[in-house]
PyMOL Python script that loads the backbone (N, CA, C, O; Angstrom):
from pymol import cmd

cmd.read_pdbstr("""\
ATOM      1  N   UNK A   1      13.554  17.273 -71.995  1.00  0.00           N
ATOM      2  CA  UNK A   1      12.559  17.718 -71.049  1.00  0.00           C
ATOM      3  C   UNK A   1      12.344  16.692 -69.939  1.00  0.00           C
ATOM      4  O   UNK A   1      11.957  17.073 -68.833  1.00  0.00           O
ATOM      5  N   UNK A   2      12.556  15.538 -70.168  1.00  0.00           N
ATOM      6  CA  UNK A   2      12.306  14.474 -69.399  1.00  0.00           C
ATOM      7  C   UNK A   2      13.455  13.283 -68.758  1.00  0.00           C
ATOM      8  O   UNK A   2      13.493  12.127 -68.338  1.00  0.00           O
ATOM      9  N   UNK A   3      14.222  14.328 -68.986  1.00  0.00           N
ATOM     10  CA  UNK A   3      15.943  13.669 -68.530  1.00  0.00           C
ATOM     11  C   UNK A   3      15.631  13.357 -67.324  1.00  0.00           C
ATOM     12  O   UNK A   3      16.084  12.242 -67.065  1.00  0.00           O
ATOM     13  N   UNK A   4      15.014  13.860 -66.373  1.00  0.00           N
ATOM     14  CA  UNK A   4      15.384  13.578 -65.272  1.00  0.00           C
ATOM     15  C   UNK A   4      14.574  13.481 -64.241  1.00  0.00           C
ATOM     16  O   UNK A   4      14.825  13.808 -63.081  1.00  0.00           O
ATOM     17  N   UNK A   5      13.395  12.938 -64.752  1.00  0.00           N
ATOM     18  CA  UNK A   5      12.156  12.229 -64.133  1.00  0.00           C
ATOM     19  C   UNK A   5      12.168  11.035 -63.007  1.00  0.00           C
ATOM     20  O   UNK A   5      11.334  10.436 -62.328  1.00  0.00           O
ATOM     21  N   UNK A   6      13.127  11.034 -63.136  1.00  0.00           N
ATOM     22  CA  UNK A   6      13.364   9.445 -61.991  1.00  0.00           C
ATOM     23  C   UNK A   6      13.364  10.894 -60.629  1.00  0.00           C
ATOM     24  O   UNK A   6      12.489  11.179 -59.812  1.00  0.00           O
ATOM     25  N   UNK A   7      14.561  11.457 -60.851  1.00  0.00           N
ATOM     26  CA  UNK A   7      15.243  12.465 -60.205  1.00  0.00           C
ATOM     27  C   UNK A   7      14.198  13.453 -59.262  1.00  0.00           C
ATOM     28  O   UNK A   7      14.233  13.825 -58.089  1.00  0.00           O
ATOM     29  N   UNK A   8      13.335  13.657 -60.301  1.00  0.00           N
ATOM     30  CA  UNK A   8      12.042  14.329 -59.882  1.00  0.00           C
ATOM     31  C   UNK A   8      11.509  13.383 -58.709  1.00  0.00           C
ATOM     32  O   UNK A   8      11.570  13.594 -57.498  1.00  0.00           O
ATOM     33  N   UNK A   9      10.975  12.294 -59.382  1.00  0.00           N
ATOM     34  CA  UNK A   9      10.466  11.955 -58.548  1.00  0.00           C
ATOM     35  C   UNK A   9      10.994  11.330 -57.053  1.00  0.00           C
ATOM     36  O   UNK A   9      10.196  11.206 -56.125  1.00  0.00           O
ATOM     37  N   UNK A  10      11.909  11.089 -56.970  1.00  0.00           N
ATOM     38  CA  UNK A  10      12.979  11.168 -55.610  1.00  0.00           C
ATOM     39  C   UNK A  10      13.100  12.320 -55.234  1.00  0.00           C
ATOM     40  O   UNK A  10      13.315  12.320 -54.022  1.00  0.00           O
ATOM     41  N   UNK A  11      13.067  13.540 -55.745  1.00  0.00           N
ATOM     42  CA  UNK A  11      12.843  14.687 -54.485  1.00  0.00           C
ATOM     43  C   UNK A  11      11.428  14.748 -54.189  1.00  0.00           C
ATOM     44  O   UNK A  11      11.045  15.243 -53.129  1.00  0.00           O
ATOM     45  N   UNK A  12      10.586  14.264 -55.083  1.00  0.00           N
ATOM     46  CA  UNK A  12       9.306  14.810 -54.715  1.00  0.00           C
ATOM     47  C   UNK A  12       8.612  13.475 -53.071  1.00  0.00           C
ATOM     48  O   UNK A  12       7.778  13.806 -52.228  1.00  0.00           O
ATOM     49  N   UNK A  13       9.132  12.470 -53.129  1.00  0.00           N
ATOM     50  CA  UNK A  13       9.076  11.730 -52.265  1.00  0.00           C
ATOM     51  C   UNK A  13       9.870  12.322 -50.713  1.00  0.00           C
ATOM     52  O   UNK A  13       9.613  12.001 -49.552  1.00  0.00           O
ATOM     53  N   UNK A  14      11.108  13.484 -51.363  1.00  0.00           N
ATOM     54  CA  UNK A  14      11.954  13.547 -50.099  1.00  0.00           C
ATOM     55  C   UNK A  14      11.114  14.413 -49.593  1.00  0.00           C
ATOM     56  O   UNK A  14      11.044  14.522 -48.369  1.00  0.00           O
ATOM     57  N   UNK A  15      10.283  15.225 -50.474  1.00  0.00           N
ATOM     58  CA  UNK A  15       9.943  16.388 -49.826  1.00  0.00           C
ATOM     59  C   UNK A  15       8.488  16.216 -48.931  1.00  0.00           C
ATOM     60  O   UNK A  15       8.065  16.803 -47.936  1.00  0.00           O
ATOM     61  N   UNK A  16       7.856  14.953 -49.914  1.00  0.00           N
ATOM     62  CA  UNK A  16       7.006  14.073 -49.020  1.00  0.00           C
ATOM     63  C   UNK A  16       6.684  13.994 -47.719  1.00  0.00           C
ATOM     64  O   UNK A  16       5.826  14.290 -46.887  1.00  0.00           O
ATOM     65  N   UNK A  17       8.082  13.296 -47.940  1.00  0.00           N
ATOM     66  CA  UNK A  17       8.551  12.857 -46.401  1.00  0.00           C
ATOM     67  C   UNK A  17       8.425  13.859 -45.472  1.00  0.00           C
ATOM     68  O   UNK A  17       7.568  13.838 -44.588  1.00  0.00           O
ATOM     69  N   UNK A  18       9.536  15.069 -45.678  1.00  0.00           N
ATOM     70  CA  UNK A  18       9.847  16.478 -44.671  1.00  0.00           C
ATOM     71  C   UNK A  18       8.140  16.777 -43.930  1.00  0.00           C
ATOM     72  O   UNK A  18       7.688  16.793 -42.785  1.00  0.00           O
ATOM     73  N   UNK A  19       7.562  16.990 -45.363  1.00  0.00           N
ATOM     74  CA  UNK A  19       6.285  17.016 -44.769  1.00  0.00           C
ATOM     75  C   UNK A  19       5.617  16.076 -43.939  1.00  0.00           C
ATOM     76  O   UNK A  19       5.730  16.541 -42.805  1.00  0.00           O
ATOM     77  N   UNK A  20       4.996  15.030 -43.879  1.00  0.00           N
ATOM     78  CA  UNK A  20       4.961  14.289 -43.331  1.00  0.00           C
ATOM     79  C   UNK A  20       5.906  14.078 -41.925  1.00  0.00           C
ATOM     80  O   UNK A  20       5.433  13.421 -40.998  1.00  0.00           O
ATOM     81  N   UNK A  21       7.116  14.605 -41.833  1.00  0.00           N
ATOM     82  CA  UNK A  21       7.995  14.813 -40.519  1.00  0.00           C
ATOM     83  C   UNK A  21       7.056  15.967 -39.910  1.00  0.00           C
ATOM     84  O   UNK A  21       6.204  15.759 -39.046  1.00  0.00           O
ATOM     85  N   UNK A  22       7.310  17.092 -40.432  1.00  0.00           N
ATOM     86  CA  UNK A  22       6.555  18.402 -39.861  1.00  0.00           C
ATOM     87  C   UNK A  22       5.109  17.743 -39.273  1.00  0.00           C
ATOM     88  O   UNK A  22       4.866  17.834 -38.069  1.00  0.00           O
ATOM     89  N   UNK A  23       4.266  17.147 -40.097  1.00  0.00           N
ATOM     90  CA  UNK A  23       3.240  16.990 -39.225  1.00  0.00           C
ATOM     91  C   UNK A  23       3.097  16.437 -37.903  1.00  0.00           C
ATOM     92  O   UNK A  23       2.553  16.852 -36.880  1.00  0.00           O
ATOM     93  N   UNK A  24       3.948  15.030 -38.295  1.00  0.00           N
ATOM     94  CA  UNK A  24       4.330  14.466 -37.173  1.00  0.00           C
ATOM     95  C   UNK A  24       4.656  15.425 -35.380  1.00  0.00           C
ATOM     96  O   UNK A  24       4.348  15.477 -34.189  1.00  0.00           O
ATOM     97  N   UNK A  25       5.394  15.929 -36.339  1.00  0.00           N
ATOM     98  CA  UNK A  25       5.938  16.524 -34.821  1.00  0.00           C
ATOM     99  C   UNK A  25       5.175  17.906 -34.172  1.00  0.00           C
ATOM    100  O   UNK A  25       5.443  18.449 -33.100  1.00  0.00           O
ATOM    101  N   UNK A  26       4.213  18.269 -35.095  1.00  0.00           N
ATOM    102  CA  UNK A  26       3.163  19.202 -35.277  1.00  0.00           C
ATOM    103  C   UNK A  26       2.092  18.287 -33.683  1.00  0.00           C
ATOM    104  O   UNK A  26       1.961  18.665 -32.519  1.00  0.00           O
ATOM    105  N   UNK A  27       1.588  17.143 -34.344  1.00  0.00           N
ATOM    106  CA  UNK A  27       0.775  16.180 -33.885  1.00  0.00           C
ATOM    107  C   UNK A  27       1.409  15.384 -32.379  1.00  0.00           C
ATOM    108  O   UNK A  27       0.687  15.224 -31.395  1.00  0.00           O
ATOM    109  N   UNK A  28       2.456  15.067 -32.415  1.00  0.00           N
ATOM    110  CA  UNK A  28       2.993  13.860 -31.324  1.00  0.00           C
ATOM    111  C   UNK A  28       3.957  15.085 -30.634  1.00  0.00           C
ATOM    112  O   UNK A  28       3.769  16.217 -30.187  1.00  0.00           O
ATOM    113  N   UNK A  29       5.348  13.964 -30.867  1.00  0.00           N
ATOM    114  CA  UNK A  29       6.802  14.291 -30.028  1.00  0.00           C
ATOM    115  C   UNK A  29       7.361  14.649 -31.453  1.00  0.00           C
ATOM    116  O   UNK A  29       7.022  14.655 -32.636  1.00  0.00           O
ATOM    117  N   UNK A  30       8.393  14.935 -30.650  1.00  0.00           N
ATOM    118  CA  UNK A  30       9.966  15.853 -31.973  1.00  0.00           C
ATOM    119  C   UNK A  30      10.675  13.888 -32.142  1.00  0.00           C
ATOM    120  O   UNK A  30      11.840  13.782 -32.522  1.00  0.00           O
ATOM    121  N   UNK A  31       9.951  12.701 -31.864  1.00  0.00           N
ATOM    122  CA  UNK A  31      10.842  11.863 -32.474  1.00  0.00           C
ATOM    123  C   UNK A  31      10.828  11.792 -34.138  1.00  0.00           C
ATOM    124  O   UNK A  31       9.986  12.201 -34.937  1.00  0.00           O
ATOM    125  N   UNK A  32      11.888  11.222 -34.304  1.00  0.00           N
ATOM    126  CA  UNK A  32      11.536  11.255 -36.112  1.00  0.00           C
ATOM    127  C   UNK A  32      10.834   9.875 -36.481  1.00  0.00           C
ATOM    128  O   UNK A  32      11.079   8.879 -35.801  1.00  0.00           O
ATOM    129  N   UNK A  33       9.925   9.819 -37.604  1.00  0.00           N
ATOM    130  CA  UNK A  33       8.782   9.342 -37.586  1.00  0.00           C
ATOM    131  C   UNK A  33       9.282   8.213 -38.729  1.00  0.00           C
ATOM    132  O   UNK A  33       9.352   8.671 -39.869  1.00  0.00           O
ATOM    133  N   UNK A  34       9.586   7.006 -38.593  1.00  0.00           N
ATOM    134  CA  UNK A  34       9.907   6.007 -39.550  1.00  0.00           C
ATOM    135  C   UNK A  34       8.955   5.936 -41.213  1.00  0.00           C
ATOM    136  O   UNK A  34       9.371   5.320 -42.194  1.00  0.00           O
ATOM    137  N   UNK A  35       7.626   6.738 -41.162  1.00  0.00           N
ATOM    138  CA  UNK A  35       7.509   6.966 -42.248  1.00  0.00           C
ATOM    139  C   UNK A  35       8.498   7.703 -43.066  1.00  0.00           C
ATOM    140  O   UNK A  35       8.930   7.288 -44.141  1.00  0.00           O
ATOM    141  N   UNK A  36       8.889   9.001 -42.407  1.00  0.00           N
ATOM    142  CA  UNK A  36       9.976  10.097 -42.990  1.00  0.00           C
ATOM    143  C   UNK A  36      11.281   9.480 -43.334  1.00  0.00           C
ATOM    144  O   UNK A  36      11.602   9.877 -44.454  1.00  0.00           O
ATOM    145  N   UNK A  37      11.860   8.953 -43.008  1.00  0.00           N
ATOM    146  CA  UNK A  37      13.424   7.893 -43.013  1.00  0.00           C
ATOM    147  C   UNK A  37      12.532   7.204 -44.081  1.00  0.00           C
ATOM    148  O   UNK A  37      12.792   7.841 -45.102  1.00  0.00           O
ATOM    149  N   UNK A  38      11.868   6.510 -44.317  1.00  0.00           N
ATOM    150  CA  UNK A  38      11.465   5.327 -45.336  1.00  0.00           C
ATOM    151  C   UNK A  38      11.754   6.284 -46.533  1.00  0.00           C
ATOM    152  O   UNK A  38      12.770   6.457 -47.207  1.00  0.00           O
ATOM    153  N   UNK A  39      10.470   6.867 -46.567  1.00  0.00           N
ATOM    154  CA  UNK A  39      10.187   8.334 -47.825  1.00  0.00           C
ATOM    155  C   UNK A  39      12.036   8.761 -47.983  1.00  0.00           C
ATOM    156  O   UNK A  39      12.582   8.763 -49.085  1.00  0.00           O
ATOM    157  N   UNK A  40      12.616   9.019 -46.977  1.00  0.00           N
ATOM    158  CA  UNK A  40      13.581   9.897 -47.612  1.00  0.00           C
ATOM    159  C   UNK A  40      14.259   8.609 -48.249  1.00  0.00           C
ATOM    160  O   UNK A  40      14.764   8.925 -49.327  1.00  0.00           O
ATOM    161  N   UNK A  41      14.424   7.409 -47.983  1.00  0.00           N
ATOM    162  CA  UNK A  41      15.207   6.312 -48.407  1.00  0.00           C
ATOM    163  C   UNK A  41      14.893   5.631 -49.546  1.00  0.00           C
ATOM    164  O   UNK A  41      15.634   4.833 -50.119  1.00  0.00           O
ATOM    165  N   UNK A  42      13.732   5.965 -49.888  1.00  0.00           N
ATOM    166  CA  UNK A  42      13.327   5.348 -51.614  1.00  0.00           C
ATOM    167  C   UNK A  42      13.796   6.717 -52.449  1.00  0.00           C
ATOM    168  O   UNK A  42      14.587   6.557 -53.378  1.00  0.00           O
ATOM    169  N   UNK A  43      13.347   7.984 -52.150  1.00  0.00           N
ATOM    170  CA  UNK A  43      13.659   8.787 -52.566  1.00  0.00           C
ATOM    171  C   UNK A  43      14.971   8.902 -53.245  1.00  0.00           C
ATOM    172  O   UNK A  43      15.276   9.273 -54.378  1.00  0.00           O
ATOM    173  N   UNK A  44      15.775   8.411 -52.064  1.00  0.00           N
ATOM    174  CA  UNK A  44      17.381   8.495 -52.385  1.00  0.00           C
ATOM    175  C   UNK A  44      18.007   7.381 -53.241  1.00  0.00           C
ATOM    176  O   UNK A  44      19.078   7.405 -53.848  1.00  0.00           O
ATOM    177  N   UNK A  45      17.139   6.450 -53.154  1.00  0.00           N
ATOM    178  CA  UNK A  45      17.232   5.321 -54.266  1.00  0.00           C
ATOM    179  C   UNK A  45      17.086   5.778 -55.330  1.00  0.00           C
ATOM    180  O   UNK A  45      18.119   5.680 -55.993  1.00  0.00           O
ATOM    181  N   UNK A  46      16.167   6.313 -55.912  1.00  0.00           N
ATOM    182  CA  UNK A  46      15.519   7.071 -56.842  1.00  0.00           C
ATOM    183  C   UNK A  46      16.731   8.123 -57.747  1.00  0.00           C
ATOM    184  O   UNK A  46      16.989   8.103 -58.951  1.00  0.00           O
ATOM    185  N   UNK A  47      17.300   8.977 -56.678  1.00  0.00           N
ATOM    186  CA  UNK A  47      18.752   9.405 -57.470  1.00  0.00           C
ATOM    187  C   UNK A  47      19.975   8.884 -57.823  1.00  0.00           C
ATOM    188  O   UNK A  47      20.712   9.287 -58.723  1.00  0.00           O
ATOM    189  N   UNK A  48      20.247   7.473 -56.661  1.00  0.00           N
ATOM    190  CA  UNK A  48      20.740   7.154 -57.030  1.00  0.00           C
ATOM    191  C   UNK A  48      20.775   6.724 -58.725  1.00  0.00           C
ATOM    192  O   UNK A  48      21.533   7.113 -59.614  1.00  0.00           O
ATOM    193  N   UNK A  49      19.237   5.436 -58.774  1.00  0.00           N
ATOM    194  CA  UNK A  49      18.914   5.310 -60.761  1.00  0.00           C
ATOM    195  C   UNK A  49      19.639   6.396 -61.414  1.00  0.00           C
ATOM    196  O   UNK A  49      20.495   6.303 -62.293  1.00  0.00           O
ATOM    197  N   UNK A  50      19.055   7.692 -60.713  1.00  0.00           N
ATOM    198  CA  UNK A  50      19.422   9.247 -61.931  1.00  0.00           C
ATOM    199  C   UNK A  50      20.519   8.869 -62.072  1.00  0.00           C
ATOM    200  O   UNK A  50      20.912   8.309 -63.095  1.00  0.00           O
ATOM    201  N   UNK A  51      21.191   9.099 -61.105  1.00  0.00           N
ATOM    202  CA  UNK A  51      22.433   9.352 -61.349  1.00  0.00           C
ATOM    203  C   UNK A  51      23.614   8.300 -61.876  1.00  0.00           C
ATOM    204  O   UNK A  51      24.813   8.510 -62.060  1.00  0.00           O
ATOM    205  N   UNK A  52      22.921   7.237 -62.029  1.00  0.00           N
ATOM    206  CA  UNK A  52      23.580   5.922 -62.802  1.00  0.00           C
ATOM    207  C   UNK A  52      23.332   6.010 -64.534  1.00  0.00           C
ATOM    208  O   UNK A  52      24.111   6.142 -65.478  1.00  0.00           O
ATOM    209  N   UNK A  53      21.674   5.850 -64.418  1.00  0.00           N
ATOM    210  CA  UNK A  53      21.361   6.390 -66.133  1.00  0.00           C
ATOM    211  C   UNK A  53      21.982   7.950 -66.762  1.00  0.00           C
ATOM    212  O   UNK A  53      21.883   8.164 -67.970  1.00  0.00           O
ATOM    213  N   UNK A  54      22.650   9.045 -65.793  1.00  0.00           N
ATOM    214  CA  UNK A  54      23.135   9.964 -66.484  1.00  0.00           C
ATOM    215  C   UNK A  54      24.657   9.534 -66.323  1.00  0.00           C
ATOM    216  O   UNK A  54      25.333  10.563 -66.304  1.00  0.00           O
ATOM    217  N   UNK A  55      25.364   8.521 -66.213  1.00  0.00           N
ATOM    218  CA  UNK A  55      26.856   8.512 -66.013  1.00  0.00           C
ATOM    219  C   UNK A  55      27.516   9.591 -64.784  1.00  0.00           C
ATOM    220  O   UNK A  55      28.587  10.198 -64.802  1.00  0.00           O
ATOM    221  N   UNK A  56      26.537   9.570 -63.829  1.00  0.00           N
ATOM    222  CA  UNK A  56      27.511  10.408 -62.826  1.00  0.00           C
ATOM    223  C   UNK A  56      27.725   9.415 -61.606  1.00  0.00           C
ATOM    224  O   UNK A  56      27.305   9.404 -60.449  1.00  0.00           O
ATOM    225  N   UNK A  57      28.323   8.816 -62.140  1.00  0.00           N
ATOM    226  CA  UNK A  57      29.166   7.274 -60.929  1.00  0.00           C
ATOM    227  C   UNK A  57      29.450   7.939 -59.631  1.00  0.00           C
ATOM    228  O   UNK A  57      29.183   7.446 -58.536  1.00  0.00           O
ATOM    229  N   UNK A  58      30.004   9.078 -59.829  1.00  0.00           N
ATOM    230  CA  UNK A  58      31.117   9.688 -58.441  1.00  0.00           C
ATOM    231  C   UNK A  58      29.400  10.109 -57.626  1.00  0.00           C
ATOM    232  O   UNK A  58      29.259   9.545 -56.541  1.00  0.00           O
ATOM    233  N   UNK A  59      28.388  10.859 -58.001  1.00  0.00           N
ATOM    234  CA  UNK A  59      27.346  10.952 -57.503  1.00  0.00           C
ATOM    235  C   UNK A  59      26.572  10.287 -57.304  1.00  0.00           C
ATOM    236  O   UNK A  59      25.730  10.756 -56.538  1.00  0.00           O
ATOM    237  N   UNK A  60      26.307   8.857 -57.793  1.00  0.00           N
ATOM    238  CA  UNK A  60      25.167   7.977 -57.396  1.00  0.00           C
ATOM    239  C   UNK A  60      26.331   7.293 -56.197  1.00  0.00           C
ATOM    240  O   UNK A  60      25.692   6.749 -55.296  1.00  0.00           O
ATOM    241  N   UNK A  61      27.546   7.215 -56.026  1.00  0.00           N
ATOM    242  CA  UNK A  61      28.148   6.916 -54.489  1.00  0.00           C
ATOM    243  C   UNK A  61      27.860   7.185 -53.795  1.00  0.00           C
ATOM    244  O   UNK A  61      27.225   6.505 -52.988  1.00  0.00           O
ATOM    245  N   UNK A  62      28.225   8.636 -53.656  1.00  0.00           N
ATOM    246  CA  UNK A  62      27.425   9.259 -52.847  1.00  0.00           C
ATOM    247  C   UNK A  62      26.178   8.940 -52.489  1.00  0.00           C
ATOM    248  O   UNK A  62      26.032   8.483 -51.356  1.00  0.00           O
ATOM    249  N   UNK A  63      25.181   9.077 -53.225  1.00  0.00           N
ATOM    250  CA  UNK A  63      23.962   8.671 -53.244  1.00  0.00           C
ATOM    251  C   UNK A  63      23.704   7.396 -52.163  1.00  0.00           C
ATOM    252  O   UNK A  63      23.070   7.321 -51.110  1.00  0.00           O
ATOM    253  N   UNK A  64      24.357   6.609 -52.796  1.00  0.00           N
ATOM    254  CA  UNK A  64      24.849   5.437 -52.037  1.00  0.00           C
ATOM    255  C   UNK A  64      25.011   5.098 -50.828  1.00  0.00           C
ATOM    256  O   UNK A  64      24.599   4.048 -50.336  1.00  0.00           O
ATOM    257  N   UNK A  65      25.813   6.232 -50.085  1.00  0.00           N
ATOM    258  CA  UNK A  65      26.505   6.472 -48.546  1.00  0.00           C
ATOM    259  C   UNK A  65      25.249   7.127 -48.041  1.00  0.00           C
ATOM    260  O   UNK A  65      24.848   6.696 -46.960  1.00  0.00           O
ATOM    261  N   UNK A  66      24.460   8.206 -48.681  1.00  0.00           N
ATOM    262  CA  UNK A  66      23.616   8.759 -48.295  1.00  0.00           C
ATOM    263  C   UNK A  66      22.101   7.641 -47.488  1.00  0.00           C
ATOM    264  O   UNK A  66      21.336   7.766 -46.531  1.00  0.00           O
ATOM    265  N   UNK A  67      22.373   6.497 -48.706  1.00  0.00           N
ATOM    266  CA  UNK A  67      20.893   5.671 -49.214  1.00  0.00           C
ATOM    267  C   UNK A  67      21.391   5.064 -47.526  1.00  0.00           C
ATOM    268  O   UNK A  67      20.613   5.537 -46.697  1.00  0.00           O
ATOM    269  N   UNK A  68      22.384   4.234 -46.926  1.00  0.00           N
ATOM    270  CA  UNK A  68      23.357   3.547 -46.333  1.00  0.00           C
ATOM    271  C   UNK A  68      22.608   3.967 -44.528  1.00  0.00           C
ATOM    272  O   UNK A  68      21.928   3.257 -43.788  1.00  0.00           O
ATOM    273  N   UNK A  69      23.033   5.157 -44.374  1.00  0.00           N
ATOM    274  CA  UNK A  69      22.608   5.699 -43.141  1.00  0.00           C
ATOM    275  C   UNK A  69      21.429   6.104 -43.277  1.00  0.00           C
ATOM    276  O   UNK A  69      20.944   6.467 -42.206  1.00  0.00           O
ATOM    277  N   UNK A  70      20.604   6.216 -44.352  1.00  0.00           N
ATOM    278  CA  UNK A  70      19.011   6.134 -44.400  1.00  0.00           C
ATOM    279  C   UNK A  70      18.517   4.996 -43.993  1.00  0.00           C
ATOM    280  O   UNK A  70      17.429   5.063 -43.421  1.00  0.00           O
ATOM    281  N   UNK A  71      18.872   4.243 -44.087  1.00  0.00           N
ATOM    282  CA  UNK A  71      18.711   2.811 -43.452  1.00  0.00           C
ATOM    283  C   UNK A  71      19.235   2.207 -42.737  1.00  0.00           C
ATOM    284  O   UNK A  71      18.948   1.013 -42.821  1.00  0.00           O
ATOM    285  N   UNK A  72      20.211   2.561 -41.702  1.00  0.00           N
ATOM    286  CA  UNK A  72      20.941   2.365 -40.798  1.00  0.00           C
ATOM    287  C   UNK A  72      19.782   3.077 -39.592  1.00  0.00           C
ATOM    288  O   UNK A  72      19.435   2.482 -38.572  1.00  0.00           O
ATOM    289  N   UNK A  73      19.313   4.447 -39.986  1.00  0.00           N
ATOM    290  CA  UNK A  73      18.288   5.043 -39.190  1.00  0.00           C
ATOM    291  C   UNK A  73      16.712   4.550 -39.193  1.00  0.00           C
ATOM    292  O   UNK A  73      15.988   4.810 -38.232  1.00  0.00           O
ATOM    293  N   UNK A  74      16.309   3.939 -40.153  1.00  0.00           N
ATOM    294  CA  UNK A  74      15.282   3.416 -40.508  1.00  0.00           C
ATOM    295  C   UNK A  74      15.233   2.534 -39.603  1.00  0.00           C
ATOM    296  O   UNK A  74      14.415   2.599 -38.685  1.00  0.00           O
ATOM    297  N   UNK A  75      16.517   1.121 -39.788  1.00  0.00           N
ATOM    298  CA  UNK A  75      15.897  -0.037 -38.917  1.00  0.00           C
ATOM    299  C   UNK A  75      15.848  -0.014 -37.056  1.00  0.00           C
ATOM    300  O   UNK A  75      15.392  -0.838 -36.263  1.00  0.00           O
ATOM    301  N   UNK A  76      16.619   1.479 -36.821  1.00  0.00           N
ATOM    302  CA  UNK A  76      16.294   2.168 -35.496  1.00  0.00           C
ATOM    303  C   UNK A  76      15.394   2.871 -34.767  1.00  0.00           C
ATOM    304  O   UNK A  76      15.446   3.370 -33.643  1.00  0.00           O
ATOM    305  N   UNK A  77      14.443   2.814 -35.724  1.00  0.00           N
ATOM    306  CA  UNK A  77      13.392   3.930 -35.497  1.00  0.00           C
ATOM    307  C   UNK A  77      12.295   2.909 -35.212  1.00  0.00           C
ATOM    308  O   UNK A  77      12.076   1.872 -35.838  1.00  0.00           O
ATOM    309  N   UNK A  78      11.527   3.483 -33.958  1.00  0.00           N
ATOM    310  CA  UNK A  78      10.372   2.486 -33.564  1.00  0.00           C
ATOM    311  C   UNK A  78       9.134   2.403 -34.606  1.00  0.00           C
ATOM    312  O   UNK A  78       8.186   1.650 -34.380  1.00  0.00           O
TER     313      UNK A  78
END
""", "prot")
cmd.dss("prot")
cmd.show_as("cartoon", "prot")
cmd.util.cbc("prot")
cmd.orient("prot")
């Protein structure tokens, strides 16, 4: 039941985030909002763990490349 609680909680941060984007751009400009990039970037940390504690190597790479340009965009964002 609880396999995959890390997992959970990295989408529930991504989805955080989205929200937190929507408002943003609800409120200001259509820029993307360095809270949202942060949120999505722990988030993605977060599967990565999953996906290390379940043995799916080829997917926490991924994860990886994903985590990579989350933070490539992060340290660009005002």
């Amino acid at each position: 039941m609880f396999q995959h609680v890390v997992a959970m909680g990295g989408l529930a941060l991504t989805i955080l985030g989205w929200a937190l984007q929507y408002r943003h751009q609800l409120k200001h400009d259509k820029k993307i909002a360095r809270e949202f990039v942060g949120l999505n970037a722990i988030g993605t940390m977060m599967w990565v763990l999953d996906a290390v504690q379940t043995g799916m190597y080829e997917m926490a790479l991924m994860y990886v490349f994903v985590l990579a340009v989350s933070m490539l965009v992060f340290f660009k964002t005002d």
